[in-house]
Steps between C-alpha positions, in 0.01 A plus 500: 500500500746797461379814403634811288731700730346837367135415648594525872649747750633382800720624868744202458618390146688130618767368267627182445734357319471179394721265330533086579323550826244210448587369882421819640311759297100381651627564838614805397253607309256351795663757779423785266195420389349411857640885639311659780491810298360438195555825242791381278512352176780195418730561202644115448778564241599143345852501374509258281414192708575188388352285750125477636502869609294712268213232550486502891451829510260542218300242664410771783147668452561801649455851311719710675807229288620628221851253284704678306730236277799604377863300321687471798694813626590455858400630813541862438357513184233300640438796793492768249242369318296478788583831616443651169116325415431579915172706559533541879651798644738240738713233327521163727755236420427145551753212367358237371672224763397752806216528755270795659341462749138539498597899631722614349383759239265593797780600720624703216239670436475596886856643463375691203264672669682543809770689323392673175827662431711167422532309231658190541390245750553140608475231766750276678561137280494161696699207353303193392743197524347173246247269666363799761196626523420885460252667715289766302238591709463890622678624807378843594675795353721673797587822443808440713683282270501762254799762428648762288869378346662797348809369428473135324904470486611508835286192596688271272286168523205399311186613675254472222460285185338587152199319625472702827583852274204728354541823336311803381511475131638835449834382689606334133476833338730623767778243511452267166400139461650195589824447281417249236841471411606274841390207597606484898517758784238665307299614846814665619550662210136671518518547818854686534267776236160458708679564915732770315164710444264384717464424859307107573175474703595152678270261739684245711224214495563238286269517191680321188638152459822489304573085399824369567736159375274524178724331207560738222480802723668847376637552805660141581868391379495355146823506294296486187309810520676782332429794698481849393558704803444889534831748524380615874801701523371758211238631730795629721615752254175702469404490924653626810318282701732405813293132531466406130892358506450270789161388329688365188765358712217293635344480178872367359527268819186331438693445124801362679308202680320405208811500317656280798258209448497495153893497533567787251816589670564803193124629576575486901869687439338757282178626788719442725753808401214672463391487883605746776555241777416686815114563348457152551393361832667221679367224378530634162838549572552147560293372183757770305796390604442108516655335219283425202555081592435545856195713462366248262530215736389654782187671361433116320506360851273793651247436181486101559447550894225788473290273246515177709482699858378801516226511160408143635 
């Protein structure tokens, strides 16, 4: 049964979020429970749930669980509640929907104590396509897959996920919360304040599961979710830093192609003007400058062949 969050210390403090996940939240909650390294407590925050949830996980008979419910807020809201009831000295996000495997927190606590000075660390994030079968079982930590990225903004791809992101707690007091007043691009947001501070501790190995083609999904096309998307451009006011432009052009591409498949030609038109071109790369290029129809039908045709070919 859950316990009271102020009767435990613990290294790892894990957070999840956790709202309509009834298909997926036991795994999840399976991959962190069965972690090689043990010293962390769960903080299950249920936002507001209105399917089979909330009894899943309070099914589990484990007393390192604690469930906070709460009237549904959103993801953000969801994090800071996590991050503001946590007890361990390292915050470590897990969405609800995601996967670690059985090493994970182990691996970061070996770049912990590798390198003292940092603050921020994750691990590389493997795509898990519907019908396949994760692997979770431990692969030896290799101290060659693991390296110092002092400038975030220059890479300009997605290297890391929430799931595959842990934190000392004191980072918040540095560069804020989550912004509970957006609803999408949310992790970009954080992280343009988190890599303008800090420097990120990153192994290569594979060690988080991020789901893919789930319906409902934040991140997928759907003309009938109103987003609420962060002003990226305000953080260039305040910072001379020569990568953080082409970041949010990639930041604003990403925007574009979403905006392309949902056919929102006013939404593609508006990132669009807001992108310097020649920080994209080639094939970006080419996504940019197709026309919103074209893009559409090819990217259709490239969704219906990789689910019958190459997820098959």
């Amino acid at each position: 049964m859950p316990y009271q969050l102020e009767e435990i210390m613990a290294f790892f403090s894990v957070i999840i979020p956790l709202y309509n996940k009834e298909y997926f939240i036991k795994d999840t909650l399976k991959s962190a429970i069965n972690q090689t390294f043990t010293d962390f407590e769960i903080i299950i925050i249920n936002d507001g749930s209105t399917d089979d949830s909330y009894n899943i996980v309070n099914s589990f008979n484990d007393d390192r669980i604690c469930i906070i419910n709460q009237e549904n807020r959103g993801l953000c809201a969801s994090r800071n509640t996590g991050i503001k009831n946590a007890k361990g000295k390292f915050i470590a996000f897990l969405d609800a929907d995601d996967l670690w495997m059985e090493d994970f927190l182990e691996t970061i606590y070996h770049l912990i104590n590798i390198h003292k000075e940092y603050d921020i660390f994750a691990t590389n994030v493997k795509l898990l396509p519907p019908n396949k079968t994760p692997i979770l079982i431990v692969e030896a930590f290799d101290t060659k897959l693991k390296t110092v990225i002092t400038n975030y903004f220059e890479l300009c791809k997605n290297i890391l996920g929430p799931s595959s992101l842990v934190l000392n707690k004191s980072v918040f007091e540095t560069v804020g919360y989550f912004d509970e007043s957006i609803n999408y691009g949310e992790e970009d947001d954080f992280y343009i304040r988190c890599f303008s501070v800090y420097s990120l501790l990153y192994y290569k190995g594979f060690k988080t599961y991020y789901r893919t083609g789930l319906q409902n999904q934040l991140t997928a096309p759907n003309k009938n979710f109103v987003r609420k998307i962060p002003d990226y451009e305000r953080y260039l006011k305040n910072s001379d830093h020569p990568d953080l432009k082409k970041f949010i052009d990639f930041v604003h591409y990403r925007l574009v192609v979403l905006f392309k498949m949902e056919k929102n030609y006013k939404l593609v038109t508006f990132y669009k003007q807001k992108i310097d071109a020649s920080n994209l790369t080639n094939v970006q290029k080419i996504k940019y400058y197709l026309p919103t129809d074209l893009f559409y039908i090819i990217k259709r045709a490239y969704i219906w062949f990789s689910k019958r070919v190459i997820h098959s």
